[in-house]
C-alpha positions in Angstrom: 64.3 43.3 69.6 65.3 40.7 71.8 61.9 40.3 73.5 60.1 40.4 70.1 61.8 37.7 68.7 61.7 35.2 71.6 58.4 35.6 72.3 57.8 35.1 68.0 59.3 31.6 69.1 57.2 30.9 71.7 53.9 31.8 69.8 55.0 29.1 67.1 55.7 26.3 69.7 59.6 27.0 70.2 62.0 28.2 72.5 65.6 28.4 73.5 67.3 28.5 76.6 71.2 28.7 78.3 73.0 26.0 79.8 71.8 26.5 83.8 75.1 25.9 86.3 73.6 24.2 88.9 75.0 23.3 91.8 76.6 19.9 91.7 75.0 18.4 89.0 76.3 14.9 87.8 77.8 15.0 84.3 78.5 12.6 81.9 81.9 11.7 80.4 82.7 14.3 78.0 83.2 11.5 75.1 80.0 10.7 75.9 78.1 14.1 75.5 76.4 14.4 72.4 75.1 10.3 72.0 73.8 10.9 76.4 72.1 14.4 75.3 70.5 12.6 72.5 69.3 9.4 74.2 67.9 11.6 76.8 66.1 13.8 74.3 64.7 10.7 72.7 63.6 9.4 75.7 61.6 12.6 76.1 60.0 12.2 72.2 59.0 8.7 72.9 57.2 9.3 75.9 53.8 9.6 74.2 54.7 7.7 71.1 51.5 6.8 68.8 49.9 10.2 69.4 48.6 11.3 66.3 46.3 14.5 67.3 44.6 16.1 70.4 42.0 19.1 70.6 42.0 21.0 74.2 40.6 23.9 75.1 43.4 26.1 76.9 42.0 28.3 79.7 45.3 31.5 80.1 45.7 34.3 82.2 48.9 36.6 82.9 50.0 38.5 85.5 52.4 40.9 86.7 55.4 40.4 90.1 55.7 43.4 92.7 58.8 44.8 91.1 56.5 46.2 88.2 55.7 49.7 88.8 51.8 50.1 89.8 48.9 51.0 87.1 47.2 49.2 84.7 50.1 46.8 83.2 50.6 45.8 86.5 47.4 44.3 86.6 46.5 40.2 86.3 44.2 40.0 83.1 42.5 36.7 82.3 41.3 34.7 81.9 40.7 34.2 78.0 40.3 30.6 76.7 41.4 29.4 73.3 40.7 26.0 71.4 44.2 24.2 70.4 44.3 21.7 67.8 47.4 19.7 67.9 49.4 17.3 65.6 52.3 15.1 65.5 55.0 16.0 65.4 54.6 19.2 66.8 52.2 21.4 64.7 49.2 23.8 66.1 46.1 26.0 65.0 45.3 28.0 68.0 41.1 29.7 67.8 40.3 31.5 70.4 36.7 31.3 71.7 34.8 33.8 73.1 35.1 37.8 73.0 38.0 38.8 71.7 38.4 42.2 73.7 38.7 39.9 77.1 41.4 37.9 78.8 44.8 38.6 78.3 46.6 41.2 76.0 48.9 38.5 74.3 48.4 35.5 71.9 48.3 32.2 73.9 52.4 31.3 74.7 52.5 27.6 73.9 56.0 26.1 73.7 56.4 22.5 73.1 59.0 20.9 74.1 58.7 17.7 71.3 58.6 20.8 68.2 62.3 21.8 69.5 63.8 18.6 69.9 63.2 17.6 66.7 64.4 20.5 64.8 67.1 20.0 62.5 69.4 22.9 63.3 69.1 22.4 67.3 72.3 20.7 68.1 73.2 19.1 71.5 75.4 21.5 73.4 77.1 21.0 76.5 77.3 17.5 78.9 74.2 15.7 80.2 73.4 16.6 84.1 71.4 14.5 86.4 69.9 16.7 89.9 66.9 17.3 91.7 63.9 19.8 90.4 61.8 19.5 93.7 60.8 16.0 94.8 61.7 14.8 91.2 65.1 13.4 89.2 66.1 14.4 86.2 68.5 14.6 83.5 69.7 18.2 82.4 70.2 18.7 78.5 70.9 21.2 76.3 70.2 21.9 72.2 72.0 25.0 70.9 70.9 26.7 67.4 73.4 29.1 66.0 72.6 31.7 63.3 75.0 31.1 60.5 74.8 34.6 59.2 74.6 36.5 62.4 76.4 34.3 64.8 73.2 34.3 67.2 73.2 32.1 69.0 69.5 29.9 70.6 70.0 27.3 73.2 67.2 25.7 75.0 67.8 23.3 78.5 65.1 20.7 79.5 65.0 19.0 82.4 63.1 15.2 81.7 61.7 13.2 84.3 64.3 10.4 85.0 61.4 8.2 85.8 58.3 9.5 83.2 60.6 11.0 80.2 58.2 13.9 79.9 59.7 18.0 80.7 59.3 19.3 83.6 61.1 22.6 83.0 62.3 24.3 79.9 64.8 27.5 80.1 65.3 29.3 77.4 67.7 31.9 76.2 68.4 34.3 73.0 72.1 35.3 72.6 72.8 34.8 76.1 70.3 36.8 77.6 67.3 34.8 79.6 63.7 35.0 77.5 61.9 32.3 80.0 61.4 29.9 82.0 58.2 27.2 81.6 57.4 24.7 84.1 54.9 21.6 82.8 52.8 19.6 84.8 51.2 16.5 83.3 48.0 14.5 83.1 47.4 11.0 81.8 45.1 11.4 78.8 43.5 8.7 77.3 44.9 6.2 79.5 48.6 6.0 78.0 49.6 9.8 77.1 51.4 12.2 79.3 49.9 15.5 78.4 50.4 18.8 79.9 47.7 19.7 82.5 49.4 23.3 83.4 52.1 25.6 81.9 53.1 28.3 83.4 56.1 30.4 81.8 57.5 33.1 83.3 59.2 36.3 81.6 62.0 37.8 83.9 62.5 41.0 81.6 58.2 41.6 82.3 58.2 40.5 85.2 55.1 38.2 83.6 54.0 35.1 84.1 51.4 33.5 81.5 49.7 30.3 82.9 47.5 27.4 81.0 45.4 25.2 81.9 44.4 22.4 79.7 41.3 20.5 79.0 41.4 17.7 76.9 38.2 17.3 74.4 39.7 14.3 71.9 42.7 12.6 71.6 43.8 11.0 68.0 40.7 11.9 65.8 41.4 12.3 62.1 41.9 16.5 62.1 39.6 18.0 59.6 41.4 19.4 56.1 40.5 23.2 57.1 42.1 22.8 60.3 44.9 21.1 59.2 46.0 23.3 56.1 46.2 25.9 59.1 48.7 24.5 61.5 52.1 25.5 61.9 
């Protein structure tokens, strides 16, 4: 159940993910939590503000770590491409091209990171952090989601570029347990836009680790009606 669901949320652009303790972070005042969560999280929307629409075609692959027992799940399949269309703020219609008997067994895993932070019922949780994610700075903050009728509860941790205000790293967790972790690196499209250039997100349950590679084809043209009608 629990694997079913999350990765439901990843194939519609979403994810969730736990508080990560890291080891001495800088927090915020707690008066301050909620209105430095946000700020941050806006920074992170308005990054690639006046993007309307992009088309890429997304070239995935998966594969399997050691501790997977040997055979054929084991196995890397891929690659399999897919055409993306894209709209603000958040919406997709995902084609694949080519054969559809090659590449990898699942859908294309897209998350987007802009999709979650602007959902309604995704609440700032917790104090913003500030650390180091390799070379780079960045600001820690977490939106939680909490079923009303179940009590399940989603939360999703992104760490934004101090500098760039784009995601580096997304965590993301269903009812406390760990679905994935995606790690985003970024292009300039179009001269202005920050757009992902690779994605790889990694499922610890699996063992599995889906990575895409993005090529950009156009960037705000008016998206035809039978596309659009599609998206979700």
């Amino acid at each position: 159940m629990t694997k079913r669901v999350g990765r439901a949320w990843f194939r519609r652009g979403l994810a969730v993910a736990p508080l990560l303790m890291l080891a001495g972070p800088t927090l915020c005042a707690a008066g301050d939590d909620e209105a430095s969560v946000r700020a941050a999280l806006d920074r992170a929307l308005a990054v690639n503000s006046g993007l309307v629409s992009y088309v890429a075609e997304v070239e995935t692959e998966e594969s399997r770590g050691r501790t997977v027992a040997e055979g054929p799940a084991a196995r890397s399949v891929g690659p399999a491409r897919f055409k993306v269309h894209w709209a603000a703020p958040g919406k997709q219609h995902i084609e694949r091209v080519g054969a559809a008997d090659t590449g990898p067994r699942r859908s294309l895993l897209t998350v987007d990171p802009a999709q979650v932070i602007s959902k309604p019922d995704m609440r700032p949780a917790g104090a913003l952090a500030r650390d180091m994610l390799g070379d780079r700075e960045a600001d820690i903050a977490s939106l939680e989601s909490v079923d009303p009728r179940t009590g399940t509860v989603f939360r999703v941790t992104m760490w934004i570029d101090a500098k760039e205000s784009y995601v580096l790293k997304l965590r993301s967790q269903w009812n406390y347990t760990e679905l994935a972790t995606t790690t985003f690196q970024y292009k300039k499209v179009a001269g202005r836009y920050w757009l992902p250039s690779t994605v790889e997100t990694h499922f610890p349950h699996d063992d599995l680790t889906v990575t895409n590679r993005y090529t950009y084809q156009r960037v705000n043209a008016p998206v035809p009606p039978e596309v659009s009608e599609r998206m979700r």
